[in-house]
C-alpha positions in Angstrom: 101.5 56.4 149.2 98.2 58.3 148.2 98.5 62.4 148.2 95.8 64.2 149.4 95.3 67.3 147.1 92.1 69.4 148.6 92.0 68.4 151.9 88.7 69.9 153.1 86.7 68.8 150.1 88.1 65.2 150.1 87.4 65.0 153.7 84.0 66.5 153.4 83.1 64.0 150.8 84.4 60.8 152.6 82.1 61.6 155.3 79.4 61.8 153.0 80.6 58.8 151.2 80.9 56.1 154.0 77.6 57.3 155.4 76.0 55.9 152.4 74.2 59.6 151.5 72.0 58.6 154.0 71.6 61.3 156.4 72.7 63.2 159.2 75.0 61.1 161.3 74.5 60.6 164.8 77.3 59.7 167.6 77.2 56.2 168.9 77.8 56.0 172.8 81.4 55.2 172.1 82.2 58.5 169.9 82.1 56.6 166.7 79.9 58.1 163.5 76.9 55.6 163.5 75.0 55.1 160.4 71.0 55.7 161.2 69.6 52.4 162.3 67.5 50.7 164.5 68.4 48.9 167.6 69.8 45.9 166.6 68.6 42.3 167.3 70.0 40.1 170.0 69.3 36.9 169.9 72.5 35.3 171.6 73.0 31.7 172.7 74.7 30.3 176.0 78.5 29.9 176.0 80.0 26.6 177.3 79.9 26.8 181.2 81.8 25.8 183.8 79.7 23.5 186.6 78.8 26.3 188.9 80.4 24.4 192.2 83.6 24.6 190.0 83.4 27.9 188.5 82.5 29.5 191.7 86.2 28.1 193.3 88.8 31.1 194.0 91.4 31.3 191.6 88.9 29.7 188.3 90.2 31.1 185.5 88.3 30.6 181.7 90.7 30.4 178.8 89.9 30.7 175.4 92.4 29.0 173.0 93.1 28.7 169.4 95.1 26.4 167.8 96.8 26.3 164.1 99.2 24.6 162.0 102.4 26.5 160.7 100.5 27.6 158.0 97.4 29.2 160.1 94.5 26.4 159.0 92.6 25.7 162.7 93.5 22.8 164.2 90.3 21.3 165.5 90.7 18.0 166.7 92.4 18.0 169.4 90.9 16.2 172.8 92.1 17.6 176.6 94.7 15.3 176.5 96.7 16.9 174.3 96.9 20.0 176.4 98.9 21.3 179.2 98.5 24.4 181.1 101.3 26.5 183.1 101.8 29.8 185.2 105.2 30.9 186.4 106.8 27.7 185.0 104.3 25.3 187.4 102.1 22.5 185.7 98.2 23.1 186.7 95.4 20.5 185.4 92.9 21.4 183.1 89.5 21.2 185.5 87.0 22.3 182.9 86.9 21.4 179.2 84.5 22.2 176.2 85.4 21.9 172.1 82.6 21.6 169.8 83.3 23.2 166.8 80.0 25.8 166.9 81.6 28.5 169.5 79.3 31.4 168.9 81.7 34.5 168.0 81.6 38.5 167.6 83.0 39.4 164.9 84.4 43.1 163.7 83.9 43.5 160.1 86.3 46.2 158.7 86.2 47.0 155.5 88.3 49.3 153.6 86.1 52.1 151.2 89.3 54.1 150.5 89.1 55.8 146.7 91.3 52.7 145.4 88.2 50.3 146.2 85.8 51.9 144.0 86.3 49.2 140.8 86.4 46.1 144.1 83.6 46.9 146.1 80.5 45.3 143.8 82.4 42.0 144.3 83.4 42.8 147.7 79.8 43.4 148.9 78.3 40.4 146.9 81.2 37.9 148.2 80.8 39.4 152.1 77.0 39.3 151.4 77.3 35.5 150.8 80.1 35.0 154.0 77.2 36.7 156.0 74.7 34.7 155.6 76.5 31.2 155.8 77.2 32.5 159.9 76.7 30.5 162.6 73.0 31.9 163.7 74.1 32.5 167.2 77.3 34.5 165.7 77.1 38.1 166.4 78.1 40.7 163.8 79.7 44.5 163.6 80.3 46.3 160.4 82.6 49.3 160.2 83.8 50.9 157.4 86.9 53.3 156.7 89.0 55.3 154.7 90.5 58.8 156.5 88.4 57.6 159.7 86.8 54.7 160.6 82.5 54.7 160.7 80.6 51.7 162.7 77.8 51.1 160.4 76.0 48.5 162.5 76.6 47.5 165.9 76.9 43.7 167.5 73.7 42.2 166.2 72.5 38.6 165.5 70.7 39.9 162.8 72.9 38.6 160.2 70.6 40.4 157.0 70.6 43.8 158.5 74.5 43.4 158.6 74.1 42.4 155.1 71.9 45.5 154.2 74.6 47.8 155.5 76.6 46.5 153.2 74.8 49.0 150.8 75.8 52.2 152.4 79.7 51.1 151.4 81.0 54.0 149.0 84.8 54.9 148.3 86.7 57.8 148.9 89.0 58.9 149.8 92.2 58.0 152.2 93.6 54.8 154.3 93.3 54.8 157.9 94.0 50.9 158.2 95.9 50.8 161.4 93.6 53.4 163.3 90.4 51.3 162.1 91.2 47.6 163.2 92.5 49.8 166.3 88.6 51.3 167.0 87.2 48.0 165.8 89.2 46.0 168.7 88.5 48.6 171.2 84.4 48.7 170.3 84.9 44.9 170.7 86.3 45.3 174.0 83.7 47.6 174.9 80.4 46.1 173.5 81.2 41.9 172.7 78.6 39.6 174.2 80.8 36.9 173.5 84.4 36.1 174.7 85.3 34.3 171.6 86.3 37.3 168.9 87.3 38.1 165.7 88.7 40.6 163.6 87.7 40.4 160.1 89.9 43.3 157.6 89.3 43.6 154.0 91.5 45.8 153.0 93.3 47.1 149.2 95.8 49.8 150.3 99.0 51.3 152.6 98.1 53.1 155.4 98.9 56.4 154.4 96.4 58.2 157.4 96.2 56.6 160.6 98.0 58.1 164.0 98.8 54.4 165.2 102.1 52.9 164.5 101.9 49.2 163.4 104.0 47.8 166.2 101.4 49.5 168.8 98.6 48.0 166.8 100.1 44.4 167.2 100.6 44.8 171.3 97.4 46.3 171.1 96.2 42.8 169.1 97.9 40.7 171.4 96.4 41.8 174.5 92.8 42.0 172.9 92.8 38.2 172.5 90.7 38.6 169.1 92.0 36.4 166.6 92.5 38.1 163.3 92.1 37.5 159.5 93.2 40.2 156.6 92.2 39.9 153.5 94.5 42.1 151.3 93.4 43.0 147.9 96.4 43.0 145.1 99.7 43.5 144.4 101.9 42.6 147.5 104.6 43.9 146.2 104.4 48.2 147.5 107.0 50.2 146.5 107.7 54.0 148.4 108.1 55.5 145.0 104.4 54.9 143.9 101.9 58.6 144.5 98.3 58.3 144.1 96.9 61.5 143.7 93.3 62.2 143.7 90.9 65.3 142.9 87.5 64.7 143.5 86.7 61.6 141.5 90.0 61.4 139.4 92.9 59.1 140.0 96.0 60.3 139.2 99.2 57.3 138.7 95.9 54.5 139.3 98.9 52.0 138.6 99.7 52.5 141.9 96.1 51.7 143.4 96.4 48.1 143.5 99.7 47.9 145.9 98.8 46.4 149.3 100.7 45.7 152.5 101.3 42.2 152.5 104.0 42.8 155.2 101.8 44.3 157.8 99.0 42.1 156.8 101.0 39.0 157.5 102.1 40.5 160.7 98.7 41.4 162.5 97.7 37.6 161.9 100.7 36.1 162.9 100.2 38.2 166.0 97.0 37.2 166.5 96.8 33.8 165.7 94.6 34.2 162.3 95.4 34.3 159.1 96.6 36.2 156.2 95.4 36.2 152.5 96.7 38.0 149.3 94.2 37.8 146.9 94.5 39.7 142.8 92.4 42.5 142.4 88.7 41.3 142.5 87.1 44.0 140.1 87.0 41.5 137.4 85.3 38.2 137.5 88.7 35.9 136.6 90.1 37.1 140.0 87.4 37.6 141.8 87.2 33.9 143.3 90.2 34.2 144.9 88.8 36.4 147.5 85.4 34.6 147.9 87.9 31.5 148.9 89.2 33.6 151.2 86.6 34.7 153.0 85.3 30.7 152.7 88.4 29.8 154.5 87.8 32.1 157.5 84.0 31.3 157.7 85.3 27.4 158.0 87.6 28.7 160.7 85.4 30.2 163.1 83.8 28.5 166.2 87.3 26.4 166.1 88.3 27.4 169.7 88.5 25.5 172.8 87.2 26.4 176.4 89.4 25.1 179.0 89.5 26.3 183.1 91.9 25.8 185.3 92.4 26.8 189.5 95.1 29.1 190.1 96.5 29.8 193.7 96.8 32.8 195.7 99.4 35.3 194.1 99.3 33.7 190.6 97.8 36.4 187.9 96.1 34.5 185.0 97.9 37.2 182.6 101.0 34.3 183.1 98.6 31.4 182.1 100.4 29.1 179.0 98.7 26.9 177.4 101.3 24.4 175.6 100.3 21.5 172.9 103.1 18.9 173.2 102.7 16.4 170.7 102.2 19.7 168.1 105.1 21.5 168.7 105.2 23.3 165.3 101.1 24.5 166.5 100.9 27.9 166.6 98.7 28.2 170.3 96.4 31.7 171.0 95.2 32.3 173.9 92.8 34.6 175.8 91.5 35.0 179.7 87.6 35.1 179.6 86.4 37.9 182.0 84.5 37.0 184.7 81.2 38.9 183.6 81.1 37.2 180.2 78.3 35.2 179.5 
């Protein structure tokens, strides 16, 4: 657990810190500190439709799904066949299917700039600078960063280099607010995705120590956001309650203690979500430093995995008890999420 020692300074110079020195802040519409920008670029591409006759029927219902094995690698050959849908314990056919392997998504990038990440974050912005630019085109990105709060650096943009460039305002200080940030970052997805496929990216180094949400809030919270998560945890998973990280300014005190990350909670928000966890060595020095640029290649070859099916429900059935079950993969671990009627 991290100590904070002069509150106001340390808080006055995280602000400054995560805004990259770059000016006065201004609010975003949602509340959230917004690094100065332009508007961003929108260049979005059409989701997989229902036939309009179809989709206009009373009761359609859209679901997103996500399939993986026991050990949270997509699944991404599987045909309609292999599914089976249910509400309140009552087969209904799948009337609408669509699996191509190029989904567009929008992702949440969250990224950790508490004071421990100071030695990570040159390999950390040259390793997320390279899993930027291999997107899918169409993919929409958000950056945030954190550390006592959490600050939305660029909003949902197809502009995959200006994501890239705000990579450069990343500076560390400061404090970990993990569980309040991925909180934000699914509720600004909520809010302000043009897609309904989503993702939750985290790198992260450190224990909360900071935030006002519990952990088993943020995974109901997860769960009902339908975003599929991956966590990228930097270090030793091994935290122990007796370890104090002090700091004054730009001093560490006990930096032994720096590198302890919470593989518990990590593991948890991606089970929960149907992503995928990785522990990775600390990355400030080149040996380690592959293991998190495999990481971040094994969730770049997991996006646009999902499948689009659609199904008719009948009067009095909510779509909230839609299951979507896999039979001959009984060990798959099966996400699913209800696309909103306005999304495109």
């Amino acid at each position: 657990m991290r100590l904070r020692v002069i509150c106001g300074l340390i808080s006055i110079a995280a602000v400054l810190a995560c805004a990259g020195c770059a000016g006065t802040q201004r609010p975003s519409a949602g509340g959230l500190p917004l690094a100065p920008s332009t508007s961003p670029v929108l260049n979005l591409c059409p989701m997989p439709a229902a036939p309009k006759d179809l989709a206009a029927k009373p009761g359609f219902t859209m679901l997103n799904v996500n399939v993986a094995d026991a050990a949270h690698k997509p699944i991404g050959d599987l045909k309609q066949a292999h599914f089976e849908t249910y509400a309140n314990a009552m087969a209904y056919p799948i009337a609408f299917f669509h699996h191509d392997g190029a989904a567009p998504e929008s992702i949440a990038l969250v990224i950790d700039t508490s004071g421990s990440m100071q030695p990570k974050l040159p390999t950390v912005r040259s390793a997320l600078a390279d899993f930027l630019t291999k997107l899918y085109p169409c993919d929409e990105i958000a950056v945030f960063a954190f550390s006592d709060r959490p600050y939305l650096l660029q909003p949902f943009t197809t502009d995959h280099h200006a994501a890239v460039q705000k990579l450069g305002l990343l500076r560390a200080n400061g404090e970990t607010a993990l569980y309040d940030s991925i909180a934000t970052a699914i509720d600004y997805q909520q809010k302000s995705a043009h897609y309904p496929n989503r993702v939750i990216v985290v790198i992260a180094d450190g224990i909360d120590n900071q935030s006002s949400t519990k952990e088993n809030d943020l995974i109901a919270k997860s769960k009902s956001s339908g975003a599929q998560m991956f966590l990228v945890g930097i270090g030793d998973p091994n935290p122990s309650s007796s370890d104090q990280t002090m700091y004054i300014g730009p001093l560490v005190m006990n930096p032994s203690a720096i590198d302890r990350v919470d593989a518990k909670a990590i593991n948890e928000l991606a089970d929960a979500s149907g992503g995928q966890a990785f522990i990775v060595p600390a990355v400030e020095d080149k040996e380690n430093s592959g293991a998190f640029a495999k990481a971040l290649a094994s969730i770049g070859a997991a996006l646009g995995q999902g499948y689009s099916l659609g199904i008719v429900l009948p009067p009095g059935i909510s779509a909230s008890n839609v299951t979507v079950a896999i039979p001959s993969r009984p060990h798959a671990v099966v996400t699913t999420r209800v696309v909103p009627a306005t999304a495109p």
